[in-house]
N, C-alpha and C positions, 0 to 999 in steps of 0.2 A: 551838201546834205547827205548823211547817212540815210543807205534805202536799207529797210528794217520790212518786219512782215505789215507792218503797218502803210506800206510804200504806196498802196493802189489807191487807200484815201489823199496819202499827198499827190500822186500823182493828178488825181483828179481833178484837187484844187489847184494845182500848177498850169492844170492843163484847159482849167475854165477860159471861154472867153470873156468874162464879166463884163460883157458889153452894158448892159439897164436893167434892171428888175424893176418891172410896171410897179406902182403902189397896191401894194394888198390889203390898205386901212378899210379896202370895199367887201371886206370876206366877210360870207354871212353867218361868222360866228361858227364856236370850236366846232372841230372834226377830231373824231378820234384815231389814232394812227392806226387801230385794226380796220378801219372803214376806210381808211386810204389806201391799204396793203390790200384789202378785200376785191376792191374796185377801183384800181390805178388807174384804166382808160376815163373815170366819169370826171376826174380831177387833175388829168394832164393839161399841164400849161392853164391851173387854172390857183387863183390866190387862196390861201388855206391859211389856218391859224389851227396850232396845234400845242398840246404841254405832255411833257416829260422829262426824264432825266441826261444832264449830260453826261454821255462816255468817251473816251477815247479823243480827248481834245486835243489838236494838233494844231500848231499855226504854223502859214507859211508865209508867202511873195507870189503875185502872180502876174504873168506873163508881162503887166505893163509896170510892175514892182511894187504895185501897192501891195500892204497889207490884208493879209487874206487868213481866215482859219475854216475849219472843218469840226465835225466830231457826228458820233452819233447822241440821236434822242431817244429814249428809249419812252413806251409808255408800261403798261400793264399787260399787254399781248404784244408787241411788237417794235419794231426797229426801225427807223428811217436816219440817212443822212443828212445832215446842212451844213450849208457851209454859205459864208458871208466876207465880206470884203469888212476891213477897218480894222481896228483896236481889240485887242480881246477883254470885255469886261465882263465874262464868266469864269465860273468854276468846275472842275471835275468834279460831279456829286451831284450839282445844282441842280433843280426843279424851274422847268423856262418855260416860256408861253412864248411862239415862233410865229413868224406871218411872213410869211413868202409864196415863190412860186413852184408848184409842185411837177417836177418833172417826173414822168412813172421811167422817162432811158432817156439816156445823155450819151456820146460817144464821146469820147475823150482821149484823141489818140486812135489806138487799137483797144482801147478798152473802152468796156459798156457800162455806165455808172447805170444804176436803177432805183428809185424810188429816191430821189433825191427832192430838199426844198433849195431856192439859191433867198434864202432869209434877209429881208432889207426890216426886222426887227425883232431883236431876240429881248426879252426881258425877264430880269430873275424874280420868279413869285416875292422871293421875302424882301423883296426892293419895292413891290408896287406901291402905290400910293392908296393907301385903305377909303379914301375919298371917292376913290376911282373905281374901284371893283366891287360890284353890286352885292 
């Protein structure tokens, strides 16, 4: 793998343990990523479901060789990373609605990941099922 300036997100994701991510299908509904950046400690290590745009999407292999990718989400004020184990069935651009678990620091190595989610569901708006969203 070429390390590029981009290198601290892979590194990151190389460096998860991807032990389980709890189910977050129990989150009580969106959270906007300026109120997760606002107040990181109220939402640590807690399930969150969030929408914005993907940037900077990167896949890798992690530590036990599964499939693994990363990127950032972007919303309206702010910026948080995710990152997920499996297949990538998004796009650079994309508009996603996320639910996972919010870590406000992760150590990773010698580096300190911060405000990260480890997402067990990313889904692209223009995919959902119009039946489904209110």
């Amino acid at each position: 793998m070429l390390l590029t300036r981009k290198a601290p997100l892979m590194l990151a994701l190389l460096s998860c343990a991807w032990l389980s991510v709890p189910d977050a299908s129990h989150a009580t509904g969106m959270q906007d990523i300026t109120e997760l950046l606002a107040h990181p400690e109220q939402y640590d290590r807690q399930a969150v479901m969030v929408t914005g745009k993907v940037s900077n999407l990167q896949i890798a292999t992690n530590r036990q060789g599964q499939p693994a990718y990363g990127f950032l989400l972007t919303g309206d004020r702010g910026t948080l990373k995710v990152v997920a184990l499996g297949k990538v069935e998004i796009h650079e651009g994309e508009q996603v609605i996320v639910e996972g678990i919010f870590n406000r620091l992760r150590q990773a190595g010698r580096t300190i990941v911060f405000n990260e989610i480890k997402a067990n569901s990313i889904q692209p708006l223009d995919r959902l099922n119009p039946d489904l969203v209110g």
